[in-house]
C-alpha positions in Angstrom: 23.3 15.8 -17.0 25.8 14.8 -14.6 29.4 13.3 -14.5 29.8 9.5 -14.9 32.2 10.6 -11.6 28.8 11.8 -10.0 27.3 8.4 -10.9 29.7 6.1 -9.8 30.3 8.0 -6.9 27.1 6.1 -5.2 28.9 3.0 -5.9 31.6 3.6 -3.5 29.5 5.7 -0.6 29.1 4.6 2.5 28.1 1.3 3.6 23.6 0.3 3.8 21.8 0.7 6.8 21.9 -2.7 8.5 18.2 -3.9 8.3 16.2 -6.7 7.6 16.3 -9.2 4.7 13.5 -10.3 2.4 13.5 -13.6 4.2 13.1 -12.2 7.3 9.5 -10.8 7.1 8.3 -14.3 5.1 10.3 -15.2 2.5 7.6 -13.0 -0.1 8.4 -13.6 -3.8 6.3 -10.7 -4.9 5.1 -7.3 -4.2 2.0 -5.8 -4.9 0.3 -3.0 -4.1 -3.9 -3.3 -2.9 -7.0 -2.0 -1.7 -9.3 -3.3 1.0 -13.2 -3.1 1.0 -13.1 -0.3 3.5 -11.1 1.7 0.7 -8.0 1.4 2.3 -4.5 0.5 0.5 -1.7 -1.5 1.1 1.7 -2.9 0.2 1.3 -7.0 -0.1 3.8 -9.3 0.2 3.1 -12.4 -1.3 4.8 -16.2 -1.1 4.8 -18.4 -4.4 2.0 -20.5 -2.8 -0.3 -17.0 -2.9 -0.1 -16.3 0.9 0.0 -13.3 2.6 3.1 -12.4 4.3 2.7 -8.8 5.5 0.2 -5.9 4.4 1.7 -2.4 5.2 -0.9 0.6 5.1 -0.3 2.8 1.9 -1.4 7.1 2.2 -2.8 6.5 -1.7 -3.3 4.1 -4.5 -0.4 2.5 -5.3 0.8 1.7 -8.5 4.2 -0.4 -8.5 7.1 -0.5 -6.0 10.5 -0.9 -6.9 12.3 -3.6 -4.4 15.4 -3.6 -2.5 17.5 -6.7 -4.2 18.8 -7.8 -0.8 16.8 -5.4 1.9 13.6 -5.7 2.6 12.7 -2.2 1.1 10.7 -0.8 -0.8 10.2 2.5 -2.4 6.4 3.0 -3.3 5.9 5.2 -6.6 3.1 7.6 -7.2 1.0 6.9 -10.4 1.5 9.6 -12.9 1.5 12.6 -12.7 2.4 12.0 -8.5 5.4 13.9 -7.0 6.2 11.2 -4.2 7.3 8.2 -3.5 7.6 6.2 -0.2 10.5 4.3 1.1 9.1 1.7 3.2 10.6 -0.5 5.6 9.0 -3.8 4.6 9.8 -5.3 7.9 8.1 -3.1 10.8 5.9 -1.0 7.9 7.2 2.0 8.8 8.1 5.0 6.3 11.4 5.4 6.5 11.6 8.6 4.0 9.6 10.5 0.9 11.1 11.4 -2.1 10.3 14.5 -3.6 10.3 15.0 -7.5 12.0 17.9 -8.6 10.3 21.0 -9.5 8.9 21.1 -13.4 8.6 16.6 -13.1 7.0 14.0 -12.2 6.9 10.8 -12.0 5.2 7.5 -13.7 4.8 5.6 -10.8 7.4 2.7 -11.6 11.5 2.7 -10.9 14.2 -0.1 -10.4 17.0 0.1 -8.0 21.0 -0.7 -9.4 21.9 -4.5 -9.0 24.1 -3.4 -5.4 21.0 -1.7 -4.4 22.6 1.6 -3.8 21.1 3.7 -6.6 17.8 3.6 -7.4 15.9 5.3 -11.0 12.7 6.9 -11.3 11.7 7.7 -15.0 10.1 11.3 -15.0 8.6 13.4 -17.3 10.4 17.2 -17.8 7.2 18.9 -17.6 8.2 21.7 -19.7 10.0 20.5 -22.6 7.7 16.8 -22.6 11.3 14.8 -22.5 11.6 11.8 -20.3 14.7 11.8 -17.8 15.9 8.9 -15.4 16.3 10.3 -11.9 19.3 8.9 -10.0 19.1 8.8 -6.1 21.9 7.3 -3.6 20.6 5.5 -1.4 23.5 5.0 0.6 23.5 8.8 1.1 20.2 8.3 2.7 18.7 8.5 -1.2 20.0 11.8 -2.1 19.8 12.7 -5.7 22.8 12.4 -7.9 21.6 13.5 -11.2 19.3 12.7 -13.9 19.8 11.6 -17.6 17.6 11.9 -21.1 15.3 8.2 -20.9 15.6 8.1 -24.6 12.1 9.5 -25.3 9.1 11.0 -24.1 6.5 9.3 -21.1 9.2 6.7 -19.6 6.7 4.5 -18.1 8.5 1.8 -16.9 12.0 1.1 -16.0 13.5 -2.6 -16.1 16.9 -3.8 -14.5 18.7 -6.3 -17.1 20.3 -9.4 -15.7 23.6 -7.7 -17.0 23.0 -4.5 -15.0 22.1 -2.5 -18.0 18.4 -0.5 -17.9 15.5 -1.3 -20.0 13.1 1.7 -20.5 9.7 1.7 -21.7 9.1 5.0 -23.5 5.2 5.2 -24.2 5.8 8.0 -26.1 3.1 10.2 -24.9 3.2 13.6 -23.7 1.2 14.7 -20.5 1.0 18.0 -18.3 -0.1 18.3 -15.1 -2.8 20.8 -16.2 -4.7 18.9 -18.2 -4.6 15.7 -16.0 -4.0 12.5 -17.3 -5.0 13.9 -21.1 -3.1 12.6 -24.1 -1.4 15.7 -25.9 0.7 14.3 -28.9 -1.6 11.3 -30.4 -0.6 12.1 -33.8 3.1 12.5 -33.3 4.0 10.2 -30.6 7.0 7.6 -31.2 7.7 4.9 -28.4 10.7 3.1 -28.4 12.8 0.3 -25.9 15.4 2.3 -24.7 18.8 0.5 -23.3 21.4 2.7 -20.9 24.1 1.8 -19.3 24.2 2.1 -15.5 26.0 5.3 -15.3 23.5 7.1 -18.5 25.4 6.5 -21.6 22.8 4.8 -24.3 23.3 1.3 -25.8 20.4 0.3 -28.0 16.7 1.9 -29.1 14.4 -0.4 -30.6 11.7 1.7 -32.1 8.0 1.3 -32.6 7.5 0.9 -36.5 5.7 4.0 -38.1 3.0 2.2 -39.1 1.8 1.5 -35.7 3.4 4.6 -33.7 0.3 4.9 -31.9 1.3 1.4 -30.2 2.5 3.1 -26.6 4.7 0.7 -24.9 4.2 0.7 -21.3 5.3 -2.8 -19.7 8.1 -4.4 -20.0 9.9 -7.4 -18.1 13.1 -9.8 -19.0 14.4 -13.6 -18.9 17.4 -14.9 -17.6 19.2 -14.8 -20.8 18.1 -10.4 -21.4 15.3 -11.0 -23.9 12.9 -8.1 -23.0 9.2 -8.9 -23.4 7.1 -5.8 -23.9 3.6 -4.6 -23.4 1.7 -2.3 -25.6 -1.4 0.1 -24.8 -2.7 0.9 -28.7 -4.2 4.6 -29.2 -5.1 4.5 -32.4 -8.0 3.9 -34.2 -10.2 1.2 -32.2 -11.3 -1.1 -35.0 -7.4 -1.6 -35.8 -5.7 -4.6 -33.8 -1.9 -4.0 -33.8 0.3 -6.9 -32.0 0.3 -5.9 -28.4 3.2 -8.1 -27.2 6.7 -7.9 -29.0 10.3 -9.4 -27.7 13.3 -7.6 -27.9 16.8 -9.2 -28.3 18.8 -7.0 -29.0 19.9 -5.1 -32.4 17.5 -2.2 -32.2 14.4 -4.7 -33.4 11.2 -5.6 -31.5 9.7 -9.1 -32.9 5.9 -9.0 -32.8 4.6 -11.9 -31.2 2.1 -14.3 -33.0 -1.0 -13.9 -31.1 -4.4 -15.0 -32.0 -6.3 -12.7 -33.9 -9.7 -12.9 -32.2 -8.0 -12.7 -28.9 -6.3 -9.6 -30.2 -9.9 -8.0 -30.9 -11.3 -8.7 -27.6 -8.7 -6.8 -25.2 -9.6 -2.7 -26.4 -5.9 -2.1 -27.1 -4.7 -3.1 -23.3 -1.6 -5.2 -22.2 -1.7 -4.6 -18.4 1.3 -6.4 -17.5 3.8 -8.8 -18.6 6.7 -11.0 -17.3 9.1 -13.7 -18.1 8.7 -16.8 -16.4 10.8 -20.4 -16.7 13.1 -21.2 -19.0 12.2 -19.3 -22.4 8.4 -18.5 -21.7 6.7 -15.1 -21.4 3.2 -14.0 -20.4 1.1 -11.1 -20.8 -2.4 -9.7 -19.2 -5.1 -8.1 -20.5 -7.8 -6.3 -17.2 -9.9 -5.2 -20.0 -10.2 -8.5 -22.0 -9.7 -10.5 -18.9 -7.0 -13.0 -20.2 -4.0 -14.0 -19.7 -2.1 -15.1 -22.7 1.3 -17.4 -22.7 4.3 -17.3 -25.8 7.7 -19.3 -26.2 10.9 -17.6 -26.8 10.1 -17.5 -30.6 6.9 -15.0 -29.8 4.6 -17.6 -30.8 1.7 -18.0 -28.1 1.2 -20.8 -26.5 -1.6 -20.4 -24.3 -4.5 -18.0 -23.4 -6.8 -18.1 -19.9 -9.9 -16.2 -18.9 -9.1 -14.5 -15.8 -11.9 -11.5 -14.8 -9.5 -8.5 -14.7 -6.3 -10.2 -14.2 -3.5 -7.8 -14.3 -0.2 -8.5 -12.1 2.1 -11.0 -13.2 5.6 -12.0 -12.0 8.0 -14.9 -11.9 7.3 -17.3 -9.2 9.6 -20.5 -8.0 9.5 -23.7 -10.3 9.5 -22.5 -13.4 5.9 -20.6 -13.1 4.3 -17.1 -13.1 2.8 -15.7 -10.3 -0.7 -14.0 -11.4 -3.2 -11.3 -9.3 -6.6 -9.9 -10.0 -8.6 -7.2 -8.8 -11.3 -10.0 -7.3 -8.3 -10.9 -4.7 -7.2 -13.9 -6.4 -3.8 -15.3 -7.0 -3.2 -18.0 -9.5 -0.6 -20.0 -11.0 0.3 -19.8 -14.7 2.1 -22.4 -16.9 2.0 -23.2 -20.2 -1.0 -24.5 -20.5 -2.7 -24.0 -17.7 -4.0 -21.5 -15.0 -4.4 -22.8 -11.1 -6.1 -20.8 -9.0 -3.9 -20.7 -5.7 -5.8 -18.2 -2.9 -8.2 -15.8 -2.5 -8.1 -13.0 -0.3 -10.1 -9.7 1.4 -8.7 -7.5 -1.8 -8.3 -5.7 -4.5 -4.9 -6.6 -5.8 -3.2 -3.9 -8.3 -2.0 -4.0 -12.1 1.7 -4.9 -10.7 3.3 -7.5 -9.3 6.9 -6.3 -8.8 9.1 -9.6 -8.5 11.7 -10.1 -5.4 15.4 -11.1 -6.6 16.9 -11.0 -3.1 
């Protein structure tokens, strides 16, 4: 584990590469990774309105892309158990670098940069021992690793950066190796929690998945304006059994189950794709295999649910609303009580929309 000296030192490096900002290649809101009939992929920028404002060719499926805050850059992550990821340069397309995992890791195909933008975080599993780590790279040293620390638990899915600069982590809790592919090795064991870390590794919170439902992997997470973390869960346990999949976290090591309604709960096989905060106080979640989309208010209690044929990407969008993709190209509008359909495109749009802040 290194120094908080080795962390910080990113923080004071050399100054970022002049480039291009997010406004000028469109203005996007959203990033989202795609696939076109001919099989191809593709990095999507998207505008609140659902338009198009670049498509960059992708070498593989992509999963999620973690987004410059002020740059338009973004680093493509491979989908577990990958060993790559791609820094693109959103404005001519080019690939400006790949990242290399370690030897004895991999990653989960999802990281967040720091709120300057000069270090970015790839959760990773330690192949041999099953812990999740949090890979630190520099990007102002042209994204040269700096370190790693523990993520708290084991199969860091997803990593989230707080409005206070503080890191959210998802820990599914599952353990994987490379050997046996995408196999679930720990079922009866597993324990996934909400981690919280400081910028520079030491830990602040865990909220942990209650024993009765430790078989509840959490695997999406996204926050408000005010830190509440709203979290997705992907259940492994016995199928006739219909845990809460969404939960809020406000601090104090808890996660607050959200109210859904039961027969929604029965129709979605387990599977929160993606969730987001949205507004002032509202939350969303999707399901691809139930195709919904459900809405809640800052108590947890839902508030509105959508058919949507295998809706997955959500992310805030401008006025207050949530930006929503599907695999049948479409992009919608969400609010409260309603669902708009916006544009429809050539695509297949991914589980992710990743959300621009810059």
């Amino acid at each position: 584990m290194p120094s908080r000296r080795a962390f910080l030192a990113g923080l004071t490096s050399a100054s970022l590469t002049p480039t291009l900002g997010w406004a000028d290649v469109g203005n996007p809101v959203a990033l989202s990774a795609a696939m076109h009939p001919s099989g191809r992929y593709a990095l999507v920028g998207l505008t609140g309105a659902g338009d198009i404002t670049f498509q960059l060719p992708l070498p593989a499926r992509g999963h999620a892309a973690a987004a410059h805050p002020h740059i338009a850059e973004a680093v493509a992550i491979a989908r577990r158990p990958g060993t790559f990821a791609k820094v693109i340069d959103c404005g001519t397309g080019d690939v400006k670098q790949t990242l290399i995992s370690p030897k004895g890791r991999h990653f989960y195909g999802h990281a967040a940069f720091s709120s300057d933008g000069i270090l970015l975080f790839t959760p990773e599993n330690d192949i041999a021992t099953g812990a999740g780590r949090i890979g630190v790279w520099d990007r102002s040293a042209g994204y040269k690793r700096v370190g790693d620390v523990p993520s708290g638990g084991i199969g860091p899915h997803e990593i989230l950066r707080l409005p206070n600069g503080t890191l959210a982590v998802a820990n599914g809790g599952i353990r994987t190796h490379p050997d046996t592919g995408r196999d679930k090795l720990n079922l009866d064991t597993m324990r996934p929690n909400l981690t919280i870390l400081a910028p520079d590794g030491p830990h602040i919170d865990t909220a942990h998945v209650p024993d009765h439902t430790h078989q509840n992997s959490l695997r999406h997470i996204a926050a408000g304006p005010d830190g509440t973390v709203i979290c997705g869960f992907q259940w492994q346990g016995d199928p006739f059994d219909a845990p809460p999949l969404v939960a809020l976290y406000k601090g104090n090591g808890t996660l607050l189950p959200a109210d859904m309604d039961d027969a929604a709960l029965y129709g979605l096989d387990g599977y929160i794709g993606s969730v987001s905060a949205f507004g002032q106080g509202h939350y969303a979640a999707s399901s691809p295999r139930g195709n919904m989309a459900f809405t809640f208010d800052q108590s947890g209690q839902q508030t509105g649910a959508h058919k949507a044929t295998d809706v997955c990407g959500l992310c805030a969008a401008p006025g207050g609303t949530c930006l929503v993709t599907d695999g049948l190209g479409r992009v919608h509008s969400l609010a409260d009580t309603r669902l708009t359909l916006l544009k429809t495109h050539p695509l297949a749009f991914d589980n992710h929309l990743v959300a621009l802040t810059g």
